[in-house]
N, C-alpha and C positions, 0 to 999 in steps of 0.2 A: 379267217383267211386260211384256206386249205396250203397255199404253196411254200413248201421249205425256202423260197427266197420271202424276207422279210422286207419292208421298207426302214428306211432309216427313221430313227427320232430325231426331229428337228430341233436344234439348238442353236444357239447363235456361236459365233464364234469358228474358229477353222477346228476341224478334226477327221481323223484318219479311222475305218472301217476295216479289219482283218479276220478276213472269212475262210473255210476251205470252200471249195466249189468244182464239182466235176463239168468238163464242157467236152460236148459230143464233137467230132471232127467226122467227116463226110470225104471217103477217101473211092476217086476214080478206078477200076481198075479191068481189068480184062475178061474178068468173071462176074462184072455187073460193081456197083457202089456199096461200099461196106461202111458200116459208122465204128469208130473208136472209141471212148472214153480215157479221157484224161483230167487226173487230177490237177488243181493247182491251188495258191493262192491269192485271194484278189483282194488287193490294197487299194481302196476307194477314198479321194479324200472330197471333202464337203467342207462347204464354206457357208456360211449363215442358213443351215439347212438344204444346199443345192449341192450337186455333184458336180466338182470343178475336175475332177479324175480320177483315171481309174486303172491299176498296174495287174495283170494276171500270169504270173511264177508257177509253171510248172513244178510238178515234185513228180520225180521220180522215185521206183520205186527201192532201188540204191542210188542216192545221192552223192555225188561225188561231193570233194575239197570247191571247190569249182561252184557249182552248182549250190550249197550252202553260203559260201561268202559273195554270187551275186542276191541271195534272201536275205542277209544280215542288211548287205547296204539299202538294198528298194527298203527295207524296214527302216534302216536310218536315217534314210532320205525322208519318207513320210512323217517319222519326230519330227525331224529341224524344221519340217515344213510348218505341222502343225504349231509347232511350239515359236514361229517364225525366226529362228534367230540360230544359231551353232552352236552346240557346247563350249564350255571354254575349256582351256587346258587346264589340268591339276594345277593348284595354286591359283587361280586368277581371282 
């Protein structure tokens, strides 16, 4: 398979995919349609081999406070997801 996008391996069980991935953006403008590139990262989660979803985070190229702690959480989110359940607090 020639293309940098790969397929997943199938495995049973829930799990989550973190990739980088640049997506082209196709912008109208007065001088004719221009394309962009934009990075980001895309959180894919899969359930007994199938894609049940899929999250794509920008990254800029200074990241703000902001911009960092909404990738912290899509990350966290996709653990609990995978791992079905919350961490518990210190001590439990």
């Amino acid at each position: 398979m020639a293309s940098a996008e790969r397929e997943p391996v199938c495995r049973p069980g829930r799990w989550v995919s973190v990739r980088l991935q640049h997506r082209d953006v196709r912008i109208q403008g007065d001088s004719g349609d221009e394309t962009v590139s934009y990075a980001g990262i895309v959180i894919t989660s899969f359930e007994n081999g199938a894609e049940v979803g899929e999250r794509w985070i920008p990254l800029g190229v200074d990241p703000s406070e902001a911009d960092d702690e909404q990738l912290i959480q899509q990350l966290r989110d996709a653990l609990i997801w995978q791992a079905r359940q919350p961490p518990k607090a210190a001590g439990e």
